[in-house]
C-alpha positions in Angstrom: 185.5 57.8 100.2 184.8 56.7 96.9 182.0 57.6 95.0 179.3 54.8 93.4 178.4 54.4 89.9 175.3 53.2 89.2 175.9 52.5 85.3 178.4 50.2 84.1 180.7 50.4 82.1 183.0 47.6 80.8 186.0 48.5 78.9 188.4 46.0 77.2 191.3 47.3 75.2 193.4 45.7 72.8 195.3 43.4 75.3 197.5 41.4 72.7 200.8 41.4 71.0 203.6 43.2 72.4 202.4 46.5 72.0 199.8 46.8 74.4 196.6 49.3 74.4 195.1 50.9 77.3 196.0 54.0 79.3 199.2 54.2 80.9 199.6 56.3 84.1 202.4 58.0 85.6 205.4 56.3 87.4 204.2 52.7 86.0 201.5 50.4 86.8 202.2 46.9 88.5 202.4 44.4 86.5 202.9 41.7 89.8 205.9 39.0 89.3 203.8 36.4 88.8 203.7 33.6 87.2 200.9 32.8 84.9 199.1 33.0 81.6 199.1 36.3 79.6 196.1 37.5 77.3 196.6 36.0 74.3 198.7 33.3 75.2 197.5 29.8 74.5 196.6 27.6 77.6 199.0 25.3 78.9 198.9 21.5 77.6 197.0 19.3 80.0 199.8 17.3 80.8 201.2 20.6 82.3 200.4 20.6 86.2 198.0 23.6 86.3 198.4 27.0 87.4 197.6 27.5 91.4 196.2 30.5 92.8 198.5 33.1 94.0 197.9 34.7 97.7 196.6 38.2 97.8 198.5 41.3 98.1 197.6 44.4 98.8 199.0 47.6 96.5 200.1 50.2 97.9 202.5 52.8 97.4 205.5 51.0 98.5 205.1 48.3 96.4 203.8 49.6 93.1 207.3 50.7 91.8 208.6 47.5 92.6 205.7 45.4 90.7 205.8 47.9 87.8 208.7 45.9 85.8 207.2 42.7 85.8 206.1 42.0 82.4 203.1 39.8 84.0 199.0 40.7 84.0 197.8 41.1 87.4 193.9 41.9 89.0 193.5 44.7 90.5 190.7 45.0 92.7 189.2 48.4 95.0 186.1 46.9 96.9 184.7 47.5 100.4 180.9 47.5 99.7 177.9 44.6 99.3 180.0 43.0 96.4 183.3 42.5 98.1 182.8 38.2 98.9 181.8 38.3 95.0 184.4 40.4 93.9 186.9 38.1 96.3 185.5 34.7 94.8 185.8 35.4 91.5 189.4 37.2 91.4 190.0 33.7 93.3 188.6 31.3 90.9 190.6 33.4 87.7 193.6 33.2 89.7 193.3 29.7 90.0 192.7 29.4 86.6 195.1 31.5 85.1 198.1 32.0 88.1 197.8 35.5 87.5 198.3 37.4 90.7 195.7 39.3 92.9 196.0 43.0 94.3 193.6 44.4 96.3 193.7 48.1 96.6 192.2 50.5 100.0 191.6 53.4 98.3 191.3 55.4 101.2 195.1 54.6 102.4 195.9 54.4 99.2 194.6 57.7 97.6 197.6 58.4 95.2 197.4 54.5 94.0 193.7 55.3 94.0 194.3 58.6 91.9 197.0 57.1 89.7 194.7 54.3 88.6 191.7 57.0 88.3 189.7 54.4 90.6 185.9 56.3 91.3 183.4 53.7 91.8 183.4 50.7 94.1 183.5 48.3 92.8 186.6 48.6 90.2 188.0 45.8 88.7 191.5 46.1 86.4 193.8 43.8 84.3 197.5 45.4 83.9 199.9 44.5 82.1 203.4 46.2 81.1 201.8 49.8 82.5 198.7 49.5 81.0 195.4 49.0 81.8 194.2 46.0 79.4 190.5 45.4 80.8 188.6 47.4 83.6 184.8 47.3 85.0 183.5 50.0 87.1 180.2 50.2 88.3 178.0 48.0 91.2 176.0 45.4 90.4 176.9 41.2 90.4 176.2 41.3 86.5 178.8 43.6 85.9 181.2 41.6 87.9 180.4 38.1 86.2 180.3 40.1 82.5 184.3 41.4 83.6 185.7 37.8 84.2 183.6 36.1 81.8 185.1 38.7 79.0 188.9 38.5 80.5 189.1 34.7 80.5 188.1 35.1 76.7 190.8 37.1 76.2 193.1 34.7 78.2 192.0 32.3 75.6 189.9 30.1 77.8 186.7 29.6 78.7 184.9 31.1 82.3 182.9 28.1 83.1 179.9 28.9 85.9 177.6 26.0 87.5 174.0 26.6 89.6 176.0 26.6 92.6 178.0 30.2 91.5 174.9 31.4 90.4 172.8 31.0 93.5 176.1 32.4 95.3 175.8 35.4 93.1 172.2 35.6 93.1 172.3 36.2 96.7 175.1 38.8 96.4 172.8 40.7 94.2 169.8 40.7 96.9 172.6 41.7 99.2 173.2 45.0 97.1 169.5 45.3 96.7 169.9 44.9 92.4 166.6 43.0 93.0 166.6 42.6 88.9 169.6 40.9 88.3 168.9 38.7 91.7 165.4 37.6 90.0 166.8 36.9 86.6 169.3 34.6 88.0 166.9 32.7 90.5 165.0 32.3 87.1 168.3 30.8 85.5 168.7 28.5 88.4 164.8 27.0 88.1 165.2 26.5 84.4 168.5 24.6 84.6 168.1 20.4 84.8 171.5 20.4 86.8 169.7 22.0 89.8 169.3 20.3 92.8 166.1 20.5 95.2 168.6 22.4 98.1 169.2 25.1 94.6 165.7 25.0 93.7 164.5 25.6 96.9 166.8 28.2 97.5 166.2 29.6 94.1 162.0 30.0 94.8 162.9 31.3 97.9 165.2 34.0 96.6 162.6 35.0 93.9 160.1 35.4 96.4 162.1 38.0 97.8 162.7 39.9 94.4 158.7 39.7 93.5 158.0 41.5 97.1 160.4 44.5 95.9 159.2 44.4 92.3 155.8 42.9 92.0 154.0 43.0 95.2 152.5 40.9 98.0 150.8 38.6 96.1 153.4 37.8 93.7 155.5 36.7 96.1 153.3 34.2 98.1 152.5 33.1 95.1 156.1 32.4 94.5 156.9 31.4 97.8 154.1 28.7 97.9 155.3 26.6 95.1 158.7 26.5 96.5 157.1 25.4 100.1 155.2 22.9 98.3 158.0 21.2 95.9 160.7 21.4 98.3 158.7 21.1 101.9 162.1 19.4 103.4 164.3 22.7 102.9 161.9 25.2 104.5 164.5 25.5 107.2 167.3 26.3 105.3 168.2 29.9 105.9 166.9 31.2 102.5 163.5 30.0 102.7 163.1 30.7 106.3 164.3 34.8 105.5 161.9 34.9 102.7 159.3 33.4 105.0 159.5 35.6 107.6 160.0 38.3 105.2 156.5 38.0 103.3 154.9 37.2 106.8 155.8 40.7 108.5 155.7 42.4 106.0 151.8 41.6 105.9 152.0 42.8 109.9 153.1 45.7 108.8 150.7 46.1 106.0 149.5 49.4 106.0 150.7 51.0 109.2 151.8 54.5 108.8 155.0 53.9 111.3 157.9 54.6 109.8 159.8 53.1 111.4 157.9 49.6 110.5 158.6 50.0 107.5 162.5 51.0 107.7 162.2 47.5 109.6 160.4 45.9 106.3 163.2 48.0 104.3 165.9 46.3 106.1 164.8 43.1 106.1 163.8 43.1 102.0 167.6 44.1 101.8 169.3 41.6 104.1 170.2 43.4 106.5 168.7 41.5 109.2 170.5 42.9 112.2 169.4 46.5 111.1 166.3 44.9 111.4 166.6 43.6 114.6 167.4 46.3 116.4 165.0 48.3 114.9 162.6 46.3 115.9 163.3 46.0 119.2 163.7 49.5 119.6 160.0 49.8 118.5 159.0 47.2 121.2 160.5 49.0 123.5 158.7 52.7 122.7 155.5 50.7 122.1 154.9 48.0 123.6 152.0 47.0 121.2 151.0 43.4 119.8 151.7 44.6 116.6 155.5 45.8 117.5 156.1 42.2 119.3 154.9 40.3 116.8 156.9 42.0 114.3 160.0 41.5 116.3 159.0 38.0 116.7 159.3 37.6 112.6 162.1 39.6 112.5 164.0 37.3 114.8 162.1 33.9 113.5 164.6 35.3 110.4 167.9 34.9 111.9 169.8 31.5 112.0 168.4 29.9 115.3 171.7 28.5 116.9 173.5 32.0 116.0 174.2 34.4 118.7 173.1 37.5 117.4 169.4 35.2 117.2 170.0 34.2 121.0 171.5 38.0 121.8 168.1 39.5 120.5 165.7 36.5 121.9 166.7 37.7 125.9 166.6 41.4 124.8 163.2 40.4 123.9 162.2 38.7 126.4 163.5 41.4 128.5 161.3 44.0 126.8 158.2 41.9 127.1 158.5 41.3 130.7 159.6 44.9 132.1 
């Protein structure tokens, strides 16, 4: 199992010319037969058709000798935790862009690729070209992954365009691995921006909400929460306002119970993970039987998607409880 890094670090070499920088490791690095654009090299014309994305492959040890002549960059990708739809997306999209192709890497089959490639952190991003490693991030948070792809397109000599729709996608990724920070500050992009839409906007007050109950307290965040309700009233339903909703709603419930495990449920919840939730919760009902345990199962499930099955799984198991 890999180990997490909390810091970041984000190292681009000199990826240009024929002689290329980085560090080499033994018995080659791939360098995927691919066809696409290589750092450095001007985009094509736009009367060229452009570059499609190529389909991901993973690296392994079979395969790495055979990719390691091809003169072409490649991503490299080892990702498993919160970040891997992000990390997935965006290798994607600079695929698309660029037709360089996409490795993904198990580091745990894969522990001499792994060790070769000095992989230690999850997520671990890598452009190589020719053997060498020309740009790298290591490190887990959704800033770190946009700052990676954002620097290699500048070295492919084009230009990493993002709209509100990525960054709401990204915003929630970072609520998804609890970097409440980075979450807030893009929720606070997507407010400012005249190209939002009321479904972003709604979305975005919703999200920050959230963030403000982790960072800032209760108040904050129905402060937060009641300007979105009352500019945007017609997307209350949608599943981001309805979580952050039933978020700020228990976690008043729970206010200042000394059960634990209430607040492993709040704790859950604040982080996305609303099945966690769930069954904690119900597991509470069902040692306590109190008003105060239903009801907080009751938000808990008011949080899920209502035509979902895990939301119609835990309604009977509910109902169950209450009636036995």
């Amino acid at each position: 199992m890999m180990r997490s890094c909390s810091r970041v670090g984000l190292h681009v070499l000199r990826a240009f010319g024929p002689r290329v920088a980085g560090r080499p490791f033994s018995n080659g690095v791939p360098g995927g037969p691919q066809r696409g654009v290589a750092p450095g090299q001007q985009p094509a014309p736009a009367s060229t058709p452009p570059p499609r994305a190529q389909p991901v492959q993973r690296l392994t040890q079979q395969n790495v000798q055979q990719i390691a002549s091809a003169p072409n960059p490649v991503l490299v990708a080892a990702h498993s935790g919160p970040l891997a739809d992000l990390v997935t997306r965006k290798m994607f999209k600079f695929s698309e862009m660029t037709g360089v192709g996409q490795y993904t890497l198990d580091c745990a089959e894969e522990a001499p690729v792994a060790q070769m490639l000095q992989i230690r952190s999850d997520p671990t991003l890598m452009c190589i070209q020719q053997g060498r490693v020309v740009a790298a991030a290591e490190g887990g948070t959704a800033d770190s992954v946009n700052g990676f792809f954002i620097k290699l397109a500048q070295m492919f000599g084009m230009e990493w365009k993002v709209d509100v729709a990525d960054v709401l996608i990204d915003a929630v990724a970072a609520l998804a691995s609890e970097d409440y920070k980075t979450a807030a500050a893009m929720m606070s992009t997507i407010l400012d921006s005249p190209e939002a839409m009321a479904a972003h906007r709604a979305d975005a007050y919703a999200g920050l909400s959230i963030c403000a109950l982790k960072l800032e307290g209760m108040e904050k965040a129905k402060d937060i929460l009641a300007r979105g309700a009352k500019e945007y009233s017609e997307r209350q339903d949608a599943p981001l306002p309805k979580r952050a909703r039933a978020l700020v709603e228990f976690t008043e419930i729970v206010g200042e119970s000394t059960d634990e495990e209430s607040h492993q449920v709040a704790e859950a919840m604040v982080a996305g993970r609303v099945e966690d939730a769930v069954e904690l919760a119900l597991s509470l009902v069902k040692r306590e039987k109190t008003d105060q345990s239903k009801e907080l199962a009751k938000q808990v499930i008011a949080a899920l998607p209502a035509d979902s099955k895990v939301a119609a799984r835990a309604r009977r198991r509910f109902a169950n409880l209450c009636f036995v």
